[in-house]
C-alpha positions as a printed Julia matrix, in Angstrom:
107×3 Matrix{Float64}:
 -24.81  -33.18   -6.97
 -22.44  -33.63   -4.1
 -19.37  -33.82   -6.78
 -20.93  -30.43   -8.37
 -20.8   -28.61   -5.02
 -17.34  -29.86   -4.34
 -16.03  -28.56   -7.28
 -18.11  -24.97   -6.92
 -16.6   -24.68   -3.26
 -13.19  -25.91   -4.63
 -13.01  -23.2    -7.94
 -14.28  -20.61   -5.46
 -11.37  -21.5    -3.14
  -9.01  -21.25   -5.74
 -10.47  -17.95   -7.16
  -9.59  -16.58   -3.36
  -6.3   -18.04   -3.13
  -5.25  -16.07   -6.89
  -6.75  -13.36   -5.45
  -4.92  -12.98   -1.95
  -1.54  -13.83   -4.08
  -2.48  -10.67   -6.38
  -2.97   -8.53   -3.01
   0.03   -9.98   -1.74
   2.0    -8.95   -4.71
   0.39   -5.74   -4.75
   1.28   -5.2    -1.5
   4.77   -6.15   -1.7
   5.18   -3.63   -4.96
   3.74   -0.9    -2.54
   6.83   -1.8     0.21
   9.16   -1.4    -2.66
   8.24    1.76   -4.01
   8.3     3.19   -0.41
  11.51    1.29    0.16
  13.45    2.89   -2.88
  11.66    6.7    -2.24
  10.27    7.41    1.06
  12.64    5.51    3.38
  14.84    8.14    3.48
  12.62    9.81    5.44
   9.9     7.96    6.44
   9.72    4.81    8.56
   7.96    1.85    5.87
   8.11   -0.4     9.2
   5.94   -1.51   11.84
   7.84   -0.42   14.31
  10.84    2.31   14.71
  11.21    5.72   14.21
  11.31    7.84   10.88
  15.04    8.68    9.73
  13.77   12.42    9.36
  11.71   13.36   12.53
   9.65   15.78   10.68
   8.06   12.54    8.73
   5.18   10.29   10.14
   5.93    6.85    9.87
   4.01    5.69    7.48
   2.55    3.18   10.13
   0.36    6.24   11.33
  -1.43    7.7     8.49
  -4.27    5.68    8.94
  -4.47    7.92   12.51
  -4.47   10.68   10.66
  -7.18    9.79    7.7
  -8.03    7.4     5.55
  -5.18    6.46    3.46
  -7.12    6.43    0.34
  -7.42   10.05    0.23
  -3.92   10.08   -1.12
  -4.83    8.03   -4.68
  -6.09   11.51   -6.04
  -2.29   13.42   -4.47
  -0.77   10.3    -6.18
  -2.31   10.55   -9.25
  -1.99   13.97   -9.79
   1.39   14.97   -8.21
   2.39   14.73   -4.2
   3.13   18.07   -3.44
   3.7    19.22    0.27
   4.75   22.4     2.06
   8.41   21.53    2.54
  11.31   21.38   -0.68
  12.66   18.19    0.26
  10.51   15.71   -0.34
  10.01   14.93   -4.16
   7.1    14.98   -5.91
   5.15   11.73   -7.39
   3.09   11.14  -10.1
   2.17    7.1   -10.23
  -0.16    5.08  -12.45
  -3.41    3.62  -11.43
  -1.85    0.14  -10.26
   1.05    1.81   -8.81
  -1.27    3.85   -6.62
  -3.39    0.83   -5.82
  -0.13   -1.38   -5.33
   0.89    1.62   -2.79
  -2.64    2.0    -1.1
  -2.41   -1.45   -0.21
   0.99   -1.61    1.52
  -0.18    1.43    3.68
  -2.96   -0.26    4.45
  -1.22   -3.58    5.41
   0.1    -1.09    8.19
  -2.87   -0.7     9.55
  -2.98   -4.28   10.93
């Protein structure tokens, strides 16, 4: 019984581990994407200022509402109020990958 529990506690371990990799990853896809097209504006970072003052460091959002009222924007086509900054339209994992970087900010 003792070897049974062992290897329950020891699957379920591994089952956590695969899935902290897979947020990991997620996460680091979400950096990328921001790296290659909202840098340029925005800070990605935990600290510093955006390039473009205008732009909230992405560090903030959370202050501002919950980041996951932007899956729907994302989905659909980011469209704000100024010309410059382009508009996205990003798959279901992209969004999710990108979700999960923002909220790594949060930290």
């Amino acid at each position: 019984m003792k070897v049974v529990k062992a290897g329950v506690v020891i699957f379920a371990m591994c089952l956590l581990a695969d899935g902290a990799r897979a947020e990991a990853e997620g996460v680091q896809r979400g950096r990328e994407f921001a790296r290659a097209n909202c840098a340029r504006c925005h800070s990605i970072e935990r600290a510093g200022e955006s390039p473009l003052k205008p732009a909230p460091p992405f560090r903030t959002l959370h202050q501002r509402y919950p980041v996951e009222y932007l899956e729907e924007s994302l989905a659909e086509g980011m469209v704000t109020g100024h010309p410059d900054m382009p508009e996205f339209r990003l798959e279901p994992d992209q969004i999710a990958d990108f979700i999960d970087f923002l909220k790594s900010l949060e930290e």
